[in-house]
Chimera marker file (.cmm) of the C-alpha trace (Angstrom):
<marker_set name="trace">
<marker id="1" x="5.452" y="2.701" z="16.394" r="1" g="1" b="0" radius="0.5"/>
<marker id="2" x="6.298" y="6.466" z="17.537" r="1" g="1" b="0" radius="0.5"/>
<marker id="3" x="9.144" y="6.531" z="15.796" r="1" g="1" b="0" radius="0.5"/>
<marker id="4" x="7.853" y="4.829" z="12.565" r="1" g="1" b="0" radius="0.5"/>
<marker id="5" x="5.324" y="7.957" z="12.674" r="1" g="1" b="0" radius="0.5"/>
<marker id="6" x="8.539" y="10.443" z="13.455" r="1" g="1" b="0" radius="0.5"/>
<marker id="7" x="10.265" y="8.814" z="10.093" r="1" g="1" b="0" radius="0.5"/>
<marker id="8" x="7.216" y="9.879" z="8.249" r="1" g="1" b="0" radius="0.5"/>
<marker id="9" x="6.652" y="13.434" z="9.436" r="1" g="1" b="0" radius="0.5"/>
<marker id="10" x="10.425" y="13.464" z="9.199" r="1" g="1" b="0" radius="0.5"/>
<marker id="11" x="10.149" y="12.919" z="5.389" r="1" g="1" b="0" radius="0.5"/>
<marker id="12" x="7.236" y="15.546" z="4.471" r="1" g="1" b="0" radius="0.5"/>
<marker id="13" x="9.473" y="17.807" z="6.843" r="1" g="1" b="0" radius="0.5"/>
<marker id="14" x="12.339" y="17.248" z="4.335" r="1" g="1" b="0" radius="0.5"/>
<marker id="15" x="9.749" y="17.917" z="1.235" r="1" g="1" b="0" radius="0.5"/>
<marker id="16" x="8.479" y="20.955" z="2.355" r="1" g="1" b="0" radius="0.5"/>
<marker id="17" x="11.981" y="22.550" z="2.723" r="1" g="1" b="0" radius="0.5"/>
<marker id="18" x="12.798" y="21.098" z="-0.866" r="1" g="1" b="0" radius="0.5"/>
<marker id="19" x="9.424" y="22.751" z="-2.613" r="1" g="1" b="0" radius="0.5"/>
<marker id="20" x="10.445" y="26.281" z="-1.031" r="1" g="1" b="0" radius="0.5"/>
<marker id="21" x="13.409" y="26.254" z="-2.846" r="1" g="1" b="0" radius="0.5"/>
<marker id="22" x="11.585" y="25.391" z="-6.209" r="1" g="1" b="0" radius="0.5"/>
<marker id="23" x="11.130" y="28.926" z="-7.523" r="1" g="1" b="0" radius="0.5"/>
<marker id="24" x="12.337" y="28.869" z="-11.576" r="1" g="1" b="0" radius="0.5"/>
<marker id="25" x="9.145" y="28.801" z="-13.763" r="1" g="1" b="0" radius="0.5"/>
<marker id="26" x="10.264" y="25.190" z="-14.938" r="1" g="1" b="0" radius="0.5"/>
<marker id="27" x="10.371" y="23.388" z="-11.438" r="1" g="1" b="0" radius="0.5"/>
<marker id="28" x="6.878" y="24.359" z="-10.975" r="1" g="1" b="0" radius="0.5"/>
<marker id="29" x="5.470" y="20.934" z="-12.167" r="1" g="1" b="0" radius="0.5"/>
<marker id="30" x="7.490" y="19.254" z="-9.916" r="1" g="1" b="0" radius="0.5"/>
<marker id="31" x="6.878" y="21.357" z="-7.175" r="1" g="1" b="0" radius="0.5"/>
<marker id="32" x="2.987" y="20.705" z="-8.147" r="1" g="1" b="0" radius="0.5"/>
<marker id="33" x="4.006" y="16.649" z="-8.023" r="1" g="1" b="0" radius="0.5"/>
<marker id="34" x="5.737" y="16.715" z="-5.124" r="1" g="1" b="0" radius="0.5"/>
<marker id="35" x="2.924" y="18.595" z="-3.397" r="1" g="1" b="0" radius="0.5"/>
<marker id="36" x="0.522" y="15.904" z="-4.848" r="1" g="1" b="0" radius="0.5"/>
<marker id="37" x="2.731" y="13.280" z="-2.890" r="1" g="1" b="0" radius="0.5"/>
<marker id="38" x="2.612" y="15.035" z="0.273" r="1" g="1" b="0" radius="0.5"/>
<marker id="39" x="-1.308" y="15.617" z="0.535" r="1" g="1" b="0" radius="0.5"/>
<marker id="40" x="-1.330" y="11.833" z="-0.669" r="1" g="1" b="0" radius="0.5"/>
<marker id="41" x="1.320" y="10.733" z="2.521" r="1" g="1" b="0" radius="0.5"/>
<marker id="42" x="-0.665" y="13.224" z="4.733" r="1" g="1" b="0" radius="0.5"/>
<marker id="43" x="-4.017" y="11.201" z="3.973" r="1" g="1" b="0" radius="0.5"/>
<marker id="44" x="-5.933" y="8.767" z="6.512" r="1" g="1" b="0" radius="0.5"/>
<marker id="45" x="-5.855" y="6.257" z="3.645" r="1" g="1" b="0" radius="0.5"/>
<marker id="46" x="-2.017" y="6.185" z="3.096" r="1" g="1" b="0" radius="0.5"/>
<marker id="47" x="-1.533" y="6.387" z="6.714" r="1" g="1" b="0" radius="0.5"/>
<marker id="48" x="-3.518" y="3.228" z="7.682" r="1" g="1" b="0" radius="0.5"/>
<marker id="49" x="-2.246" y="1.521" z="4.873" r="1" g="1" b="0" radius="0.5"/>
<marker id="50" x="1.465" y="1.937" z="5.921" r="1" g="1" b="0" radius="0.5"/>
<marker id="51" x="0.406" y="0.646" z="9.892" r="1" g="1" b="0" radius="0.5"/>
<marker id="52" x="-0.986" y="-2.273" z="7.519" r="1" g="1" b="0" radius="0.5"/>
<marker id="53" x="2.672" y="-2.577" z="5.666" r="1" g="1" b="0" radius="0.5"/>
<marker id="54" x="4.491" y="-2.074" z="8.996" r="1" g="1" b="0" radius="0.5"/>
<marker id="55" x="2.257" y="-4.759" z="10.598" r="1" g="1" b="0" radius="0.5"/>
<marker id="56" x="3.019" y="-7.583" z="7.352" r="1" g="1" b="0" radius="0.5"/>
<marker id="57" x="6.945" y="-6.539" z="7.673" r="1" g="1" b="0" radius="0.5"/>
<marker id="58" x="7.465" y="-6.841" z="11.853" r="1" g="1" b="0" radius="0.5"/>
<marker id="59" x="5.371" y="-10.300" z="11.023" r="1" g="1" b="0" radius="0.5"/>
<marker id="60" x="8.055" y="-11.243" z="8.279" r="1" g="1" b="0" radius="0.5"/>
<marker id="61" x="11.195" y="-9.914" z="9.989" r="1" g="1" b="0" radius="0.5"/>
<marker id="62" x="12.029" y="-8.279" z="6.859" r="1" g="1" b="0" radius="0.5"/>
<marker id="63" x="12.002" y="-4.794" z="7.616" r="1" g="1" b="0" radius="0.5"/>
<marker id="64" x="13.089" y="-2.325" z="10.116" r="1" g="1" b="0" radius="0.5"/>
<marker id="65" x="10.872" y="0.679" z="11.173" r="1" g="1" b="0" radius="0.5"/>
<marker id="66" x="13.368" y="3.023" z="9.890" r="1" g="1" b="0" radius="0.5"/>
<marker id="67" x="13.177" y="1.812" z="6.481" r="1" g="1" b="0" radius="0.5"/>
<marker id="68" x="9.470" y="1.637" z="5.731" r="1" g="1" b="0" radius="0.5"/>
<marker id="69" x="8.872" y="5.114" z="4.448" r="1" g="1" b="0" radius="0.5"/>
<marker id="70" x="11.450" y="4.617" z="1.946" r="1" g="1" b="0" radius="0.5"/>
<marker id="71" x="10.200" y="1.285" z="1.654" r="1" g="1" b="0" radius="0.5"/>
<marker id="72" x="6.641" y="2.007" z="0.610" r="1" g="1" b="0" radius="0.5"/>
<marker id="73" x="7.561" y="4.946" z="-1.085" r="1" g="1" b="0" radius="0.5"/>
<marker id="74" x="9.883" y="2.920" z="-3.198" r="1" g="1" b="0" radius="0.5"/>
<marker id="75" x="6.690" y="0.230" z="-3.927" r="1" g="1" b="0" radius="0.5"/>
<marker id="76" x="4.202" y="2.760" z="-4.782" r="1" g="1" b="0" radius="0.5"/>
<marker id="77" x="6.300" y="4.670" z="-6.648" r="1" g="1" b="0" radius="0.5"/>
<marker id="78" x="8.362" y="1.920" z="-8.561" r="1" g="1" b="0" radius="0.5"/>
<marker id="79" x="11.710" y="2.836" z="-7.413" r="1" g="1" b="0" radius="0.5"/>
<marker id="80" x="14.207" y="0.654" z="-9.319" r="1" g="1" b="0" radius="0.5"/>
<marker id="81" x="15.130" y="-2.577" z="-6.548" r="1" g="1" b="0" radius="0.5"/>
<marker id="82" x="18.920" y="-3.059" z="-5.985" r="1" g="1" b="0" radius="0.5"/>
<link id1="1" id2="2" r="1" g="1" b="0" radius="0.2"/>
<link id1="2" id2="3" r="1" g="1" b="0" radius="0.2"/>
<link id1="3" id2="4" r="1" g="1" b="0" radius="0.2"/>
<link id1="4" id2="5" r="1" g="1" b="0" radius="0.2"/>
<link id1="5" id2="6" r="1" g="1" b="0" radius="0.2"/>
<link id1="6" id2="7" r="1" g="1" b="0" radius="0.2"/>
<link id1="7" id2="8" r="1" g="1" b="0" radius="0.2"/>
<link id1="8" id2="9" r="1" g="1" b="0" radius="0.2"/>
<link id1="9" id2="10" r="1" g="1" b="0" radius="0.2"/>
<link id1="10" id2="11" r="1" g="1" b="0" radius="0.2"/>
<link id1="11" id2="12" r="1" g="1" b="0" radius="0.2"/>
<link id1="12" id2="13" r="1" g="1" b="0" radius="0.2"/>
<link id1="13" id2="14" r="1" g="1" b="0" radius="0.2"/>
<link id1="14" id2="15" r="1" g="1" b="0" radius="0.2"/>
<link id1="15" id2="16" r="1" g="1" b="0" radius="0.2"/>
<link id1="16" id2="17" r="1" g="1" b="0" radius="0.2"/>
<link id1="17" id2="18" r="1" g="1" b="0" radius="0.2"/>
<link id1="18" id2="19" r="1" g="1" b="0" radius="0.2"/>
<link id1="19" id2="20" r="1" g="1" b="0" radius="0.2"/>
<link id1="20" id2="21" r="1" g="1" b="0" radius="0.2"/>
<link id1="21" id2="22" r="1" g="1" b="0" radius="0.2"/>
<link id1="22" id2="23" r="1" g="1" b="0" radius="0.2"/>
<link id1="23" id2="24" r="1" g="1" b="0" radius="0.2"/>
<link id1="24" id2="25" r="1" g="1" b="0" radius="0.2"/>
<link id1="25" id2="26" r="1" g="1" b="0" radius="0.2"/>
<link id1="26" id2="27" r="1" g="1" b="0" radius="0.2"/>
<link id1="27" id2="28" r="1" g="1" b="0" radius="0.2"/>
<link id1="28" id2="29" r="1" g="1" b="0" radius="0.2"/>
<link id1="29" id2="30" r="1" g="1" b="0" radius="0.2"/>
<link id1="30" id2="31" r="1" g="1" b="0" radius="0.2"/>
<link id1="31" id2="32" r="1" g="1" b="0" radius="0.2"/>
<link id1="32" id2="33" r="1" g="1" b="0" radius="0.2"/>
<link id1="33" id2="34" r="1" g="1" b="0" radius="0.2"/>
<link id1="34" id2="35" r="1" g="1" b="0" radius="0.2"/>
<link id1="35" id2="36" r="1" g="1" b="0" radius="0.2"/>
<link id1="36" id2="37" r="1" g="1" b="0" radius="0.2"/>
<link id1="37" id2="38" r="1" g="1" b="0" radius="0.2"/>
<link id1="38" id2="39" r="1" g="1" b="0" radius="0.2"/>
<link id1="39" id2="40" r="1" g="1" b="0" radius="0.2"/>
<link id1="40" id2="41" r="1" g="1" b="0" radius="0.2"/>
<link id1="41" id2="42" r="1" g="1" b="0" radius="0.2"/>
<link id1="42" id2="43" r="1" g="1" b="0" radius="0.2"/>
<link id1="43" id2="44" r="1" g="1" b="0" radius="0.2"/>
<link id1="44" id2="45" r="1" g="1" b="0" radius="0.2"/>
<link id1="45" id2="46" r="1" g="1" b="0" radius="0.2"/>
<link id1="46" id2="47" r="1" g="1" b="0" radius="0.2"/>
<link id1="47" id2="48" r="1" g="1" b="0" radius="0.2"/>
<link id1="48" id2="49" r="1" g="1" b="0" radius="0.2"/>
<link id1="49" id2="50" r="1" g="1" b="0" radius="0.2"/>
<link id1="50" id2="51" r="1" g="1" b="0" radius="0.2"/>
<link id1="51" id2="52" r="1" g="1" b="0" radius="0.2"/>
<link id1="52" id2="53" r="1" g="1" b="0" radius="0.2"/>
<link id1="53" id2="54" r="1" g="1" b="0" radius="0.2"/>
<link id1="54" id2="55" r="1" g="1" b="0" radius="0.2"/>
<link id1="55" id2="56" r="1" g="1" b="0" radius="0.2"/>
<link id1="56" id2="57" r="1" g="1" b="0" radius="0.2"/>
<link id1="57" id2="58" r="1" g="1" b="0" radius="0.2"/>
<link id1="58" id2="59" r="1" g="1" b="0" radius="0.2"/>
<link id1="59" id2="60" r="1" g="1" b="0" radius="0.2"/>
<link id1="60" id2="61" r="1" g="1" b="0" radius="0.2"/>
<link id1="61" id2="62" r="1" g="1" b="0" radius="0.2"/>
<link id1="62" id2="63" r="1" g="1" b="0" radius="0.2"/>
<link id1="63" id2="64" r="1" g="1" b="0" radius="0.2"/>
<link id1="64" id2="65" r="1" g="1" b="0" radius="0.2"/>
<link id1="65" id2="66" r="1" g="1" b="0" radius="0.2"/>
<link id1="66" id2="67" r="1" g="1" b="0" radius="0.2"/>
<link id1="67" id2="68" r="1" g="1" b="0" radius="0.2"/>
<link id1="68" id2="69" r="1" g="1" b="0" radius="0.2"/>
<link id1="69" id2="70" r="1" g="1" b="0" radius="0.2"/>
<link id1="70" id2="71" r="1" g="1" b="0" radius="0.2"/>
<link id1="71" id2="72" r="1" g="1" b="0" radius="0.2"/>
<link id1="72" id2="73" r="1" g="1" b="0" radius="0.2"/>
<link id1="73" id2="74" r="1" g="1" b="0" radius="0.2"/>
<link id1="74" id2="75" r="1" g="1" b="0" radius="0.2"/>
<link id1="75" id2="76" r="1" g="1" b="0" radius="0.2"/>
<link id1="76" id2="77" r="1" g="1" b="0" radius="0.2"/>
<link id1="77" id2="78" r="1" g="1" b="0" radius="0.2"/>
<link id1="78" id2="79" r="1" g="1" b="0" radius="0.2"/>
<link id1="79" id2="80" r="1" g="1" b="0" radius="0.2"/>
<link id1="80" id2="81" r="1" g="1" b="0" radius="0.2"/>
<link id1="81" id2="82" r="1" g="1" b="0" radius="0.2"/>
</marker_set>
């Protein structure tokens, strides 16, 4: 579970650094987005419901701890599926 948590963290980590180095006038809505996303991954809400996904997916054997980040990102945000 501690490192499920780490692979979260991990990701806003990697987020932050990418919204410093939004500066031009016309990255600033993404920068705004992005921002959005992190308060949103940050939240009590999104963090109990990914303990809830990680819970349904060690139940089903169908995916590793690593992945679910990605994973739920992918779902909520309607990443194309391979």
């Amino acid at each position: 579970l501690l490192l499920f948590f780490l692979d979260t963290d991990r990701a806003l980590v990697l987020l932050e650094e990418y919204c410093k180095k939004l500066r031009k006038p016309e990255e600033q809505q993404l920068k705004k987005a992005i921002r959005k996303v992190m308060g949103i991954f940050k939240s009590s809400l999104f963090q109990a419901l990914l303990g809830s996904f990680k819970k349904k997916a060690t139940r089903h054997g169908t995916t590793s701890h690593t992945s679910l980040p990605v994973a739920l990102a992918c779902d909520v945000l309607g990443c194309p599926k391979d």
